[in-house]
Wavefront OBJ file of the C-alpha trace (Angstrom):
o trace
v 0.000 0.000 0.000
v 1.074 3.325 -1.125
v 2.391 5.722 1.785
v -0.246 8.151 0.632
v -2.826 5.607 0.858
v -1.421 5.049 5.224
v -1.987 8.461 6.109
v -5.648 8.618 4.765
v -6.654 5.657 6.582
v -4.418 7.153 9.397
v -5.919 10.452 9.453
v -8.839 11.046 6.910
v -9.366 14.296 5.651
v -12.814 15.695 6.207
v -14.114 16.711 2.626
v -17.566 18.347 3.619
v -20.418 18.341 0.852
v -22.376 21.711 2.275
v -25.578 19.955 -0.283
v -25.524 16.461 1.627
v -29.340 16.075 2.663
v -29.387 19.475 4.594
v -32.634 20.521 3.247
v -34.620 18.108 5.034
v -32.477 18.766 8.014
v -33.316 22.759 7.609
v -36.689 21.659 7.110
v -37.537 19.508 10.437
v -35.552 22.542 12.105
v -37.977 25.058 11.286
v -40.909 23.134 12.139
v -39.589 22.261 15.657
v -38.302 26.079 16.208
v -41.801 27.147 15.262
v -43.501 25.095 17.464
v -40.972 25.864 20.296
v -41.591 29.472 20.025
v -45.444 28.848 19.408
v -45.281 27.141 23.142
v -43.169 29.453 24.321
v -45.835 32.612 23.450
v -48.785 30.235 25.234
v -50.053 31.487 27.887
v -53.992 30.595 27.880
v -55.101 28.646 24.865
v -56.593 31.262 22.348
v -57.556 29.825 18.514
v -55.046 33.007 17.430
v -51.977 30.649 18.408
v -52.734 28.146 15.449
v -52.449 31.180 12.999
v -49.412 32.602 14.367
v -47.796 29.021 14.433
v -48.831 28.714 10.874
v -47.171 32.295 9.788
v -44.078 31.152 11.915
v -43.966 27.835 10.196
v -44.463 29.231 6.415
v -41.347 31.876 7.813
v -39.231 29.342 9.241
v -39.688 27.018 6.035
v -38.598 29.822 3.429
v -35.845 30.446 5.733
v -35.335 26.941 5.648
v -35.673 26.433 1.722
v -33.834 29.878 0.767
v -30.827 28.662 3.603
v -30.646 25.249 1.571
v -30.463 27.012 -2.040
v -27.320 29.572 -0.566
v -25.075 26.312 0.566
v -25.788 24.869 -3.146
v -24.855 27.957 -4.419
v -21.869 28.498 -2.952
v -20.938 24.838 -1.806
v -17.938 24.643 -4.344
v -16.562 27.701 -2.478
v -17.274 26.482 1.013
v -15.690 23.203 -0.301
v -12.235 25.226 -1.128
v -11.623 26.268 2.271
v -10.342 24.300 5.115
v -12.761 22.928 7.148
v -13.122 25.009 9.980
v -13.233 28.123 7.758
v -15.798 26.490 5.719
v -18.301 25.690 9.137
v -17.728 29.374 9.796
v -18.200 30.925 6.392
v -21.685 28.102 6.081
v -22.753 29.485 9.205
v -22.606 33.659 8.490
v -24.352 32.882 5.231
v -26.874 30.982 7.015
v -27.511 34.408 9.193
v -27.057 36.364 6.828
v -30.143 34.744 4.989
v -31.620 34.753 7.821
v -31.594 38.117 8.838
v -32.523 38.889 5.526
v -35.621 36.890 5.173
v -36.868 38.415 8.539
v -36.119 41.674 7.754
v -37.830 41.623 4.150
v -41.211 39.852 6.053
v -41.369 42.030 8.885
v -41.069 44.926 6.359
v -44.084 44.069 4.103
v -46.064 42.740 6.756
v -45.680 46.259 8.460
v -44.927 48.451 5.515
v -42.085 50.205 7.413
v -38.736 49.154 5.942
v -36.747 51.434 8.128
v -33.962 48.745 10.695
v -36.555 49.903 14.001
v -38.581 47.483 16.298
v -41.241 49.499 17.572
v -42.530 47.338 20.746
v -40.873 44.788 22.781
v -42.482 41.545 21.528
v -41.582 42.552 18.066
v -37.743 42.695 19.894
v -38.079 39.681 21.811
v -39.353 37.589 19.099
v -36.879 38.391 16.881
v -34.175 37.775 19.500
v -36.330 34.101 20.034
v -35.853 33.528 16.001
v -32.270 34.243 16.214
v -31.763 32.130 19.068
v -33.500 29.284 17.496
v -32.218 29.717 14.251
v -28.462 29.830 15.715
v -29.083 26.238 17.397
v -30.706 24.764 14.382
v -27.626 25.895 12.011
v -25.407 24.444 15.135
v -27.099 21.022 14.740
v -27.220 21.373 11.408
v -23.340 21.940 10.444
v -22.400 19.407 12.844
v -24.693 16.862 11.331
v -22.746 17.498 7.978
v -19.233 17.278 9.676
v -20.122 13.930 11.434
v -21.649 12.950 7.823
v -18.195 14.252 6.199
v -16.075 12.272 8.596
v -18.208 9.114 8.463
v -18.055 9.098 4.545
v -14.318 10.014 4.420
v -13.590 7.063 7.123
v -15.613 4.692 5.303
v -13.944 5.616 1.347
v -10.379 5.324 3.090
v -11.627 1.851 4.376
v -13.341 1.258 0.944
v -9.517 2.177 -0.291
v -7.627 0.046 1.826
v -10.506 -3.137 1.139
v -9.595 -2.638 -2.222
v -5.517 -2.405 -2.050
v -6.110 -5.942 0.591
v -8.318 -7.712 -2.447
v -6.570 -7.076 -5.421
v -3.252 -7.846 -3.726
v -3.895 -11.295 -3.006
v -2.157 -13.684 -5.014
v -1.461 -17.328 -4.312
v 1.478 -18.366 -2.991
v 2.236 -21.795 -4.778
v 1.839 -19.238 -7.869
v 4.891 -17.713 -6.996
v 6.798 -20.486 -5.655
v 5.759 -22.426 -8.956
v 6.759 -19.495 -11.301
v 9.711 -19.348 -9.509
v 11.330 -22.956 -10.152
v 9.387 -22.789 -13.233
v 11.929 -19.671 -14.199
v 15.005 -21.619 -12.271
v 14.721 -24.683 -14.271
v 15.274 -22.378 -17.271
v 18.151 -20.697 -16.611
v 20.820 -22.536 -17.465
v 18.822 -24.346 -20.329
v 17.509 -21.341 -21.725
v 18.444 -18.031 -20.685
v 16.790 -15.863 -22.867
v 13.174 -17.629 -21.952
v 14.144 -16.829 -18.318
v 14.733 -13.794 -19.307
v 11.417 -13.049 -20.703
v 9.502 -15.123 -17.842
v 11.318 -12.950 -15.139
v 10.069 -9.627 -17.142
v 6.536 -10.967 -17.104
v 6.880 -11.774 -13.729
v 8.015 -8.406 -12.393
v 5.109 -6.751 -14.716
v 2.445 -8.779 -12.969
v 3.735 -8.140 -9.627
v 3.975 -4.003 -10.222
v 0.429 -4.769 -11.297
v -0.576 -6.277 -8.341
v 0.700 -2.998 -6.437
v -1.158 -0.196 -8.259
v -3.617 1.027 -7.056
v -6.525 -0.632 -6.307
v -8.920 2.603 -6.796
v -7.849 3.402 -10.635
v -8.712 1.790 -13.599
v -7.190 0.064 -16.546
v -8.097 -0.387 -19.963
v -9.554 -3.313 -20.697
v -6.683 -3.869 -23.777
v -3.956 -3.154 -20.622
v -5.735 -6.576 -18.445
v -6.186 -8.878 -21.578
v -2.513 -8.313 -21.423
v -1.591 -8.865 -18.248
v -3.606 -12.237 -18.042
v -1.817 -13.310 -21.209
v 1.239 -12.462 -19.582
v 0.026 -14.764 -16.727
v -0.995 -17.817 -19.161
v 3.127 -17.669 -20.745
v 4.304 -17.745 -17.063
v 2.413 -21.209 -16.323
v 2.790 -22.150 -19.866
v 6.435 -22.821 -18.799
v 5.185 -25.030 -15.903
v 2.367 -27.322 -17.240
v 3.704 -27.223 -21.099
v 1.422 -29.203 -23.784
v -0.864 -29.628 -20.740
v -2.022 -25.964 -20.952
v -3.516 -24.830 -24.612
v -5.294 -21.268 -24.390
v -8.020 -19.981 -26.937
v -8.688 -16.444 -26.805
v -11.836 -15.119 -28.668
v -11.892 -11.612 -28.905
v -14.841 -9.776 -30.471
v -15.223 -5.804 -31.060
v -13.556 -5.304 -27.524
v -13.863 -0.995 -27.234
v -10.366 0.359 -26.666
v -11.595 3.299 -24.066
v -13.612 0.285 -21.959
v -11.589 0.568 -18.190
v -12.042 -1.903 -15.895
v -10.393 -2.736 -12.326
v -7.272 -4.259 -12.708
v -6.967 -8.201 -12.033
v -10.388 -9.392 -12.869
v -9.454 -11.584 -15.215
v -6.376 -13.008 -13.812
v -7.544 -14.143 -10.883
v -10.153 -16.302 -12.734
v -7.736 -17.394 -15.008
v -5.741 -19.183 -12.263
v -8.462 -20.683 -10.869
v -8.976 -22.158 -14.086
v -5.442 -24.145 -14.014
v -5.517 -24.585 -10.268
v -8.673 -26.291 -10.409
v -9.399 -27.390 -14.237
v -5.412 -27.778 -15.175
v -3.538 -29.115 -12.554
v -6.179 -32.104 -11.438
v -6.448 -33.330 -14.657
v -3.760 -35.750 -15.816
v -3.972 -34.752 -19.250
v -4.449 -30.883 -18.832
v -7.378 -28.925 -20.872
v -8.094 -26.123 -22.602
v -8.804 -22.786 -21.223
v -11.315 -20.555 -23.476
v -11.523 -17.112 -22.998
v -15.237 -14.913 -24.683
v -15.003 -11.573 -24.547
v -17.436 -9.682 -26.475
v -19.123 -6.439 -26.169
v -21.944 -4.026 -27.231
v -22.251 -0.441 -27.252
v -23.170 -0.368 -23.408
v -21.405 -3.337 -21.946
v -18.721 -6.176 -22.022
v -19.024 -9.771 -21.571
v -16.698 -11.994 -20.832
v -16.648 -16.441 -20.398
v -14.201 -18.276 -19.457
v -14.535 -21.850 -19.873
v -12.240 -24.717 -18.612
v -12.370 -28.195 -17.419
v -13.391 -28.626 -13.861
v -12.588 -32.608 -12.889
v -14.817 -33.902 -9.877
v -11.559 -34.580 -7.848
v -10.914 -30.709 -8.152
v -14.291 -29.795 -7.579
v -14.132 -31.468 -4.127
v -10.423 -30.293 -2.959
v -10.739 -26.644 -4.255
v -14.484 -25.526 -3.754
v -13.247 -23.167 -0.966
v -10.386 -21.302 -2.985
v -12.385 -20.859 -5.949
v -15.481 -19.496 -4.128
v -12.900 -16.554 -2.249
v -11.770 -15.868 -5.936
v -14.980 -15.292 -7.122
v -16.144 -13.038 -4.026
v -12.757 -11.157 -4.187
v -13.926 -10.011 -7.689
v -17.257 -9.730 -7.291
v -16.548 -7.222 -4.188
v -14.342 -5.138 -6.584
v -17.068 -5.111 -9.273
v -19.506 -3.985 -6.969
v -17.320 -1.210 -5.827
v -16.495 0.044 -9.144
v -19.844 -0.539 -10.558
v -22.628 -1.196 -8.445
v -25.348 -3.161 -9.918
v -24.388 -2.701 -13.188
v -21.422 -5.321 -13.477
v -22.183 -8.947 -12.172
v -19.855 -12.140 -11.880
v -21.671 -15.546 -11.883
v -20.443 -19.506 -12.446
v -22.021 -22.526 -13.536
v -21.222 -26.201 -14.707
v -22.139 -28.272 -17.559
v -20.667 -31.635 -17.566
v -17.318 -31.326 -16.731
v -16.544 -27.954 -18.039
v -16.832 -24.973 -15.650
v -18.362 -21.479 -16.679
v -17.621 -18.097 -15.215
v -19.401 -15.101 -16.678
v -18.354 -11.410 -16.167
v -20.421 -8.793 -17.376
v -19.766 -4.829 -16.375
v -20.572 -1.533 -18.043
v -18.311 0.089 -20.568
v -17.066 3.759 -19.129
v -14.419 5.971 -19.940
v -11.840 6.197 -17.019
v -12.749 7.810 -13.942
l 1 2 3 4 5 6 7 8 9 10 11 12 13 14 15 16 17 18 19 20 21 22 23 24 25 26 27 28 29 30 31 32 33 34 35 36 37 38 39 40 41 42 43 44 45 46 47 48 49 50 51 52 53 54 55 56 57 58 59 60 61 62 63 64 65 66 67 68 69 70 71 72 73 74 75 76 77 78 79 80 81 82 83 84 85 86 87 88 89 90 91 92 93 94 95 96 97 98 99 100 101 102 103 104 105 106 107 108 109 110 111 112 113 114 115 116 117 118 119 120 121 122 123 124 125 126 127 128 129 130 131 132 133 134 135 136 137 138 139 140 141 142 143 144 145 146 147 148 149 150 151 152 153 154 155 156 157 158 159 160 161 162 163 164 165 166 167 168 169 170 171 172 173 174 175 176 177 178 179 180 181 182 183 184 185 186 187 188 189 190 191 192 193 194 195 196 197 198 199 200 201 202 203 204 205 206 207 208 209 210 211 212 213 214 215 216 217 218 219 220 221 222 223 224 225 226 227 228 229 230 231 232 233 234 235 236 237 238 239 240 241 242 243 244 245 246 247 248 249 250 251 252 253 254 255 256 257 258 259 260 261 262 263 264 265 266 267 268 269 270 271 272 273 274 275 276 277 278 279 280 281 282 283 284 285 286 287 288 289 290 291 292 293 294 295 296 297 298 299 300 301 302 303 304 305 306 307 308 309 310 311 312 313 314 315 316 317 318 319 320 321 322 323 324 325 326 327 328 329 330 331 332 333 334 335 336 337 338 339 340 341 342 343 344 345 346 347 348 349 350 351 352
């Protein structure tokens, strides 16, 4: 894991979104600051109080509404400054709108737009819709800074989820590659050479990073680049067939989606069978999406003795998918006689 990639899990940076459901928020605010101040004004039960709650509650709710439209407005600026200057700068515009609201209704309701209060309820219920309106935007900004630092805990975990699953590899892959490339050396130096240099390019692959993504061109190679590495291992045992059908060149995917399956295909179709198999790889695509089977021999001995390491495989990608695609991508396997399908299908997007 990169070190950048340490100090956001470390210490997450709080990346407020001043739009993030506060309207609602604003919203429930002004209804319970109405009927606070409604109470408050209660003395003996008159049938007046249910108009001036009403008038309160249509006030507080364009405050409300008009408060929600100034943090859209100038959420990309709020989002520019650190975030205690942001909180601070949300806050004055949320008075500011405020004061501005009152002032215009008290104005037309009155007809005097001159900055006077001429009685001492028109003071003190000013003062009470200050009050209330300076606890509400309290609640309010706090609610979005526990929502920023929620969200920015759970992407950096999201980050780190993703690093952990596309960095697992199998070890008897390695170890296997390994003497694979040591039985070479002497006998043919120049293969070694080229199995090393594979090697080394699907290891730096396996430490990118997890969050960006690849063109789809970029993993057909890498997989191949897999295939030559056992090639060297299981020999006539192993034949490949790739089938490769209008693939889009700006199609990105997540790195090691294909790999991954790949292997499982010679760990459990290859390897168990004494005369090795075929692997055949599908990939065709549309103008919205890609599909991709792989097919390969799946013996009953290594369906028994490698059910559980194909199944983590399949969830490792399928979590990744899901990530990077939601609903849209999907990763499913089935069986007919003894050959093993695994389907991927995801959308086709430019790079994010």
């Amino acid at each position: 894991m990169s070190k950048e990639q340490i100090t956001a899990i470390d210490s997450p940076s709080v990346s407020l979104d001043y739009t993030d459901s506060v309207t609602g928020v604003l919203l429930l605010a002004a209804f319970l600051s109405s009927l606070v101040i409604t109470t408050g004004r209660v003395d003996n039960w008159q049938t007046s109080y249910i108009t001036d709650f009403a008038a309160l509650l249509a006030a507080s709710t364009l405050i409300a509404l008009t408060g929600a439209l100034v943090l859209k407005v100038f959420n990309p600026f709020l989002k520019s400054l650190s975030t205690r200057a942001g909180l601070a700068t949300a806050y004055l515009l949320l008075m500011v709108t405020t004061f501005t609201i009152c002032y215009i209704l008290y104005a037309t309701v009155t007809r005097d737009w001159r900055l006077t209060v001429t009685s001492n309820r028109e003071l003190l219920a000013l003062l009470q819709i200050f009050v209330i309106a300076t606890v509400n935007y309290v609640i309010v900004l706090k609610i979005l800074l526990h929502r920023a630092e929620t969200n920015d805990i759970k992407n950096a975990f999201q980050a780190a989820n993703l690093q952990a699953l596309q960095s697992r590899i199998r070890p008897h892959f390695m170890f296997n590659s390994m003497n694979s490339i040591a039985g070479l050396i002497r006998n043919n130096p120049e293969m070694a050479e080229q199995a090393l240099q594979d090697l080394a390019d699907l290891i730096r692959v396996l430490m990118a990073d997890a969050r960006k993504l690849v063109p789809l061109i970029a993993e057909i190679d890498t997989s191949k680049q897999y295939l030559k590495i056992e090639k060297l291992r299981l020999g006539d045992r192993l034949a490949v067939h790739w089938h490769l059908k209008s693939i889009p060149k700006d199609c990105f995917v997540p790195s090691l989606i294909i790999q991954p399956l790949l292997e499982n295909a010679v760990y459990h179709g290859i390897e168990p069978s004494f005369g090795g198999g075929v692997i055949d790889i599908d990939m065709r695509a549309d103008r919205r999406r890609v599909q991709i089977l792989i097919r390969n021999p799946f013996p009953d001995d290594g369906q028994r003795s490698h059910r559980k390491g194909n199944q983590i495989a399949m969830d490792n990608i399928k979590q990744r998918l899901i990530q990077h695609f939601g609903e849209a991508a999907s990763l499913s396997s089935s069986r007919r006689n003894d050959i093993h399908i695994t389907k991927i299908i995801f959308p086709i997007i430019a790079n994010r």
